[in-house]
C-alpha positions as CSV (number, residue, x, y, z in Angstrom):
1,X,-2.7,4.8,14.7
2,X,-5.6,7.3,15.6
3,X,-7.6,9.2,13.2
4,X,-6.9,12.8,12.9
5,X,-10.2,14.8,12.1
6,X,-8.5,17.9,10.3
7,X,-11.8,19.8,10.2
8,X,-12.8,19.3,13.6
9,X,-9.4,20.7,14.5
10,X,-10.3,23.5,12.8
11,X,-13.7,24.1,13.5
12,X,-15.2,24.4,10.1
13,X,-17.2,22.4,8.2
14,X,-16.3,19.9,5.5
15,X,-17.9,21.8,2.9
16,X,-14.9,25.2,3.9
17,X,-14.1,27.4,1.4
18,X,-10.5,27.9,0.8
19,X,-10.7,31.4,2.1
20,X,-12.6,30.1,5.2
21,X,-9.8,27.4,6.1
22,X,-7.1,30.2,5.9
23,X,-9.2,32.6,8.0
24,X,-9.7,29.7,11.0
25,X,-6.1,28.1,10.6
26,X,-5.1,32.2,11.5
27,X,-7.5,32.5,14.2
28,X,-6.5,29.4,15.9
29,X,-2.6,29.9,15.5
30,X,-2.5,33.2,17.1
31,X,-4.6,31.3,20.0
32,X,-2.1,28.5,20.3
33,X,1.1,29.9,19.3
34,X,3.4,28.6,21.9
35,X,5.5,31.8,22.1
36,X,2.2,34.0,23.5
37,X,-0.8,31.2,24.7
38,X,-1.2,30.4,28.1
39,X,-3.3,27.5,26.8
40,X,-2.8,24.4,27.9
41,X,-0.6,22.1,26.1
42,X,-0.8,24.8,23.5
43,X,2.2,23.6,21.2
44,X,0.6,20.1,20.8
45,X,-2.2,22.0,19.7
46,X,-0.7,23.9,17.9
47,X,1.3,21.6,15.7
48,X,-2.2,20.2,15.5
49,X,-3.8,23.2,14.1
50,X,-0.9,23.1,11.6
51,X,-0.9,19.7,10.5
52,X,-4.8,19.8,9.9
53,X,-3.9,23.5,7.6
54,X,-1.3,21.6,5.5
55,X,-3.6,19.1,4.3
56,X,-7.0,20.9,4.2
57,X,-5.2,23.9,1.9
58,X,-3.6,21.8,-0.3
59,X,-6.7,20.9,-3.0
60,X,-4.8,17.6,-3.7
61,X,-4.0,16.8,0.0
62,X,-7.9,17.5,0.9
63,X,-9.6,15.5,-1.8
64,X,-7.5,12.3,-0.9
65,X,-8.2,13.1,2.6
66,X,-12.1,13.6,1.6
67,X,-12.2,10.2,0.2
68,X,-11.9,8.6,3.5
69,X,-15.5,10.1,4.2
70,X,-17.2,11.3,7.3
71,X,-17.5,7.6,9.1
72,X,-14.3,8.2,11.1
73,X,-13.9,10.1,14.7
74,X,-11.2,11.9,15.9
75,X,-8.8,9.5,18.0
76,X,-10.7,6.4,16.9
77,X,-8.2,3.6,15.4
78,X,-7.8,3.8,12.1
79,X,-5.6,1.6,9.6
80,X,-5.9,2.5,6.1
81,X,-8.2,1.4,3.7
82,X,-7.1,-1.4,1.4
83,X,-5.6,-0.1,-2.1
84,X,-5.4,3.3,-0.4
85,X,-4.5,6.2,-3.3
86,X,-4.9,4.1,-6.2
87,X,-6.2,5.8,-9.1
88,X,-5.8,9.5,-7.6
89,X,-3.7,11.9,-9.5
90,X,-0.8,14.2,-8.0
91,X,1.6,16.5,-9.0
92,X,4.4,15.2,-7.1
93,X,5.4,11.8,-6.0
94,X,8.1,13.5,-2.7
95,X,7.3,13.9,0.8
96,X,8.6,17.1,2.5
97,X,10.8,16.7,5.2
98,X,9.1,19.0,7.5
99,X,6.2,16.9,6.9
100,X,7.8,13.9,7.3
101,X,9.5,15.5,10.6
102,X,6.5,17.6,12.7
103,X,3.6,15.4,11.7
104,X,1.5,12.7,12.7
105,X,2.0,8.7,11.9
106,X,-1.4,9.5,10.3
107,X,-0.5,11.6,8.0
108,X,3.0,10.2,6.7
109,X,0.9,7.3,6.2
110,X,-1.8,9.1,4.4
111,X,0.7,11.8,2.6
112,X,4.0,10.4,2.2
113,X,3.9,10.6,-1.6
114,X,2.6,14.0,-1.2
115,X,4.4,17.0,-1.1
116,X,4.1,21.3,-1.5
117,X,4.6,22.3,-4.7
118,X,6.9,25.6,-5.0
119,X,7.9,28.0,-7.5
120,X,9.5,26.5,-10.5
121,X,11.4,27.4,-13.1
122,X,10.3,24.8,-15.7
123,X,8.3,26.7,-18.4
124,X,7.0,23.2,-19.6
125,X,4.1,21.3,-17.7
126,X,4.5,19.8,-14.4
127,X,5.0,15.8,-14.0
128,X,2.1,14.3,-12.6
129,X,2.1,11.1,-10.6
130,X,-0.6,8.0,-9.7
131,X,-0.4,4.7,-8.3
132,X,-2.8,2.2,-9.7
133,X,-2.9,-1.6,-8.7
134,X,-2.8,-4.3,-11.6
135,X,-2.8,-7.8,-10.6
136,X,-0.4,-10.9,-11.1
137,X,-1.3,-12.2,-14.1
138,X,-0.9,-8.8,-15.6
139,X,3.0,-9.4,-14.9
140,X,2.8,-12.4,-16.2
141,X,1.0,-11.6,-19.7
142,X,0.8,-8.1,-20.3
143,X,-2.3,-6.3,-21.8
144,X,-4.0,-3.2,-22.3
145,X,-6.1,-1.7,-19.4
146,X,-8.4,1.5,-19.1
147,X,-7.7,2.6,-16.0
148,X,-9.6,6.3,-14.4
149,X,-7.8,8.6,-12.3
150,X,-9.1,11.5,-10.6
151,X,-7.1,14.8,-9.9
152,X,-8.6,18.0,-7.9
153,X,-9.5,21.3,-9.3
154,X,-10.3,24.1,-6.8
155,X,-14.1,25.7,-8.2
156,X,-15.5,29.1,-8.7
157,X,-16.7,29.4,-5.3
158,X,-13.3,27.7,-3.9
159,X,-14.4,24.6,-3.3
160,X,-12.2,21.2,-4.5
161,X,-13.6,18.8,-6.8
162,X,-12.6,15.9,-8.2
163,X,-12.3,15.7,-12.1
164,X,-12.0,12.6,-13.6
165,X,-10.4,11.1,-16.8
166,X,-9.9,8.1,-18.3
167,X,-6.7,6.7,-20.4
168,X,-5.6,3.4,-22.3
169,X,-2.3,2.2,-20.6
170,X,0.0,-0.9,-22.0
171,X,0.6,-2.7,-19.2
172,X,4.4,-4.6,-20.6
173,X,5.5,-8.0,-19.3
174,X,7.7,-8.6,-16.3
175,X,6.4,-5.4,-14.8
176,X,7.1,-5.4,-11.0
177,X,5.8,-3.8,-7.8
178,X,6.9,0.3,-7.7
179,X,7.9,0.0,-11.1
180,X,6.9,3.0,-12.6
181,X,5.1,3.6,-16.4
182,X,5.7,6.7,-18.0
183,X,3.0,8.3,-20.2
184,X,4.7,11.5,-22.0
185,X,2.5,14.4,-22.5
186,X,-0.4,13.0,-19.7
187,X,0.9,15.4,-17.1
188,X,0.0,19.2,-16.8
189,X,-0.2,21.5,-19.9
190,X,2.5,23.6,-20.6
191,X,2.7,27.3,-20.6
192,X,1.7,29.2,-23.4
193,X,1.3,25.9,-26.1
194,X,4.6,24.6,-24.3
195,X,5.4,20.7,-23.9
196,X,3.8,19.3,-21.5
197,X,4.9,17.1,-18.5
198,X,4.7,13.3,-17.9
199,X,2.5,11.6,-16.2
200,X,3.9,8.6,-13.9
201,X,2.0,5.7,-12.9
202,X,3.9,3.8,-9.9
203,X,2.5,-0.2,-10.2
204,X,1.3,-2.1,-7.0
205,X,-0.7,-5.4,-7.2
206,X,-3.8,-6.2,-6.0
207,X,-3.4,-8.9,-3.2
208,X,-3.1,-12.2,-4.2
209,X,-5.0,-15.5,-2.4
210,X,-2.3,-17.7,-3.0
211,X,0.8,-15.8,-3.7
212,X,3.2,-13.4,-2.0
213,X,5.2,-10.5,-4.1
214,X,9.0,-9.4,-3.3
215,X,10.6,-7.8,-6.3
216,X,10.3,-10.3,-8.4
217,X,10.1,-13.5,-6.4
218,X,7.3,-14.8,-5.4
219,X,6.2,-17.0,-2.5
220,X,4.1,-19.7,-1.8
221,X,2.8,-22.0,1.7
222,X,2.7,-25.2,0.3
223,X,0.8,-27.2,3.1
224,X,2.2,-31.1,3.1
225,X,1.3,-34.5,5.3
226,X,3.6,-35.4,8.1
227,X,4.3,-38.7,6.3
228,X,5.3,-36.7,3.5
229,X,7.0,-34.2,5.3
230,X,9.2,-37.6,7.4
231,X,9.5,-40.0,4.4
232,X,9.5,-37.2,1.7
233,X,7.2,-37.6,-1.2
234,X,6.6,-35.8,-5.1
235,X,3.3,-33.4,-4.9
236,X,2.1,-31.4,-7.3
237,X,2.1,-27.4,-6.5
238,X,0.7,-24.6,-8.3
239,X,2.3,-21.5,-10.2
240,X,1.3,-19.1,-11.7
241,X,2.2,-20.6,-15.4
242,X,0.8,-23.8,-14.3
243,X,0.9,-27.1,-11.6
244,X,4.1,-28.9,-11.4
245,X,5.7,-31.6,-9.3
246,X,7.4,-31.0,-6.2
247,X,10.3,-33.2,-4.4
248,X,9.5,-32.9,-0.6
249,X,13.1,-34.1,1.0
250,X,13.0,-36.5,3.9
251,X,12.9,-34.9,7.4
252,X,11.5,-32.0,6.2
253,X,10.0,-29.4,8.7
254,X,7.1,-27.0,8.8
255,X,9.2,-23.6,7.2
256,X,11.8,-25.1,5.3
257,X,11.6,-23.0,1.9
258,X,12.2,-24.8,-1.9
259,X,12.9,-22.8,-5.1
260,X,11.7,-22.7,-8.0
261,X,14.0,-20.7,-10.2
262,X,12.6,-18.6,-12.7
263,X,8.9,-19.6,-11.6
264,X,8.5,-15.9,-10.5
265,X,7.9,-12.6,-12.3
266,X,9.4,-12.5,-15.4
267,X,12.1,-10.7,-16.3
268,X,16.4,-10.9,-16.8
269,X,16.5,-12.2,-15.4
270,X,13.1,-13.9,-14.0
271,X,12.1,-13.8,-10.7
272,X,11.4,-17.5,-8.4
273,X,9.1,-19.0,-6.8
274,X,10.4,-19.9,-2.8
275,X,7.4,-22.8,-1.5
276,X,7.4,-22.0,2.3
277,X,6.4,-25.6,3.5
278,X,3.5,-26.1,5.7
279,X,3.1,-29.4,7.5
280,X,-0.4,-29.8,8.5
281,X,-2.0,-32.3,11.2
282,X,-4.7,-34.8,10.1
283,X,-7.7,-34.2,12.3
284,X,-7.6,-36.8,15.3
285,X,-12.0,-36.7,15.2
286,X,-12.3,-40.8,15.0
287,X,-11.6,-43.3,16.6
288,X,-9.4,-44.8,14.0
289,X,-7.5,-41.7,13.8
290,X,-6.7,-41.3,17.7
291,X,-6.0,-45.1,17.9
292,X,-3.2,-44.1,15.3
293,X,-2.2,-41.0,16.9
294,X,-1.8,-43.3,20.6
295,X,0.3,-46.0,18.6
296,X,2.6,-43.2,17.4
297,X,3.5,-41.8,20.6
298,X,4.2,-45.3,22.2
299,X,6.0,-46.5,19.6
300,X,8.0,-43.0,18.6
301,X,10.7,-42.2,21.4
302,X,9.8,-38.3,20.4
303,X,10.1,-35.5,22.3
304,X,10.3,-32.1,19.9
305,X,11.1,-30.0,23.3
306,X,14.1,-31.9,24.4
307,X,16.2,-29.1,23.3
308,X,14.5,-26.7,25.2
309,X,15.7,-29.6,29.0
310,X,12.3,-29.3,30.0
């Protein structure tokens, strides 16, 4: 995926007043309108033009796009930073369909939980939404957490800025990945001393060294010996709650998946925990250990390609 430099495509500098985006993104559309340019390849560049005036308009669309910072080039490779959105506060949690339709892979990566925000008739506040990344345990044992999100306000002069506030969120037990927490009251004031709206936090985990998240499952590569993996064996095996022991059946091979019901998230019901087995190769570095190897493959009529009649 390449990088899309929205304010290279429309000549203006990153510091662009709202008034000064609208005034390029009408200069440069009546250039490239496809209907009247003899540029060429002016639709491309005109999509272009409009893609980059979607984002930089929208205050929330631009300060999430600002975060990324000025290290990036336009066309360069580009995969998202890790954790990408967490903690940044929006007013809807829907793509458009024009967005998702017209537009780069860049920015329905970037803005797919973005959207334009129209006319409504609601006379309370608007919803507000966040995603904010909590780790395992935190399913496990619940807690309290302060967690900061940042929302943008255009300034006297135009500009977007980032304000930032802070709140105290009870994180419950069993929680799961794009579960959402819902904070009454935390969204947008209401009009004229009105209710209100929600704010919604949607729940993602921070990546785990050991552990793999689906739903409420979780999974495991439990690396084994080949004796143990041939004659079976018991080994012990982490989880989150604590080690237990593990049967390893005879003849097992490197893949074969155990469970561990209700050794995942918990829940009703709770979640398991699958152990992807790993058989793993003693080092042949010795002497001792090659002689061993040599003995096996003499001794072992073995040939794991024979179904393959090569």
């Amino acid at each position: 995926m390449e990088f899309k430099d929205y304010y290279k495509l429309l000549d203006i500098d990153r510091t662009a007043t709202a008034a000064d985006i609208k005034s390029a993104y009408r200069k440069l559309a009546r250039k490239y309108h496809p209907d009247v340019s003899k540029e060429p390849q002016a639709e491309a560049r005109f999509k272009e033009i409009g893609e980059a005036y979607e984002v930089l308009q929208d205050p929330e669309k631009r300060a999430a796009y600002d975060q990324l910072g000025n290290r990036w080039r336009e066309g360069q490779e580009f995969t998202p930073p890790p954790e990408w959105g967490a903690g940044f506060e929006c007013t809807s949690d829907g793509a458009s369909e024009a967005a998702a339709k017209d537009y780069s892979d860049f920015f329905s990566t970037l803005f797919g939980n973005f959207s334009h925000r129209g006319a409504s008739t609601r006379i309370h506040g608007e919803d507000h939404h966040a995603k904010i990344f909590i780790t395992l345990d935190d399913a496990f044992h619940g807690g309290t957490h302060t967690i900061t999100l940042r929302s943008p306000q255009v300034d006297a002069q135009g500009r977007v800025v980032l304000r930032e506030r802070s709140l105290n969120v009870q994180i419950p037990k069993g929680i799961h990945e794009s579960q959402h927490i819902r904070l009454a009251g935390q969204g947008a004031p209401g009009i004229k001393g009105t209710t209100p709206g929600d704010l919604y936090l949607e729940i993602h985990f921070h990546p785990h060294p050991l552990y793999q998240v689906q739903g409420r499952d979780l999974s495991l590569s439990l690396p084994i010996a080949p004796w143990e993996a041939a004659l079976g064996a018991t080994v012990k095996a982490p989880t989150p709650t604590g080690v237990v022991e593990v049967k390893i059946p005879p003849g097992s091979q490197s893949g074969r998946k155990l469970r561990l019901k209700g050794r995942g998230i918990p829940g009703e019901p709770a979640g398991d925990l699958y152990l992807a087995l790993e058989v793993v190769l003693p080092k042949a570095d010795t002497e001792q250990a090659q002689q061993i190897y040599q003995a096996m493959a003499r001794e072992l009529a073995f040939n794991p390609r024979e179904a393959l009649e090569v």
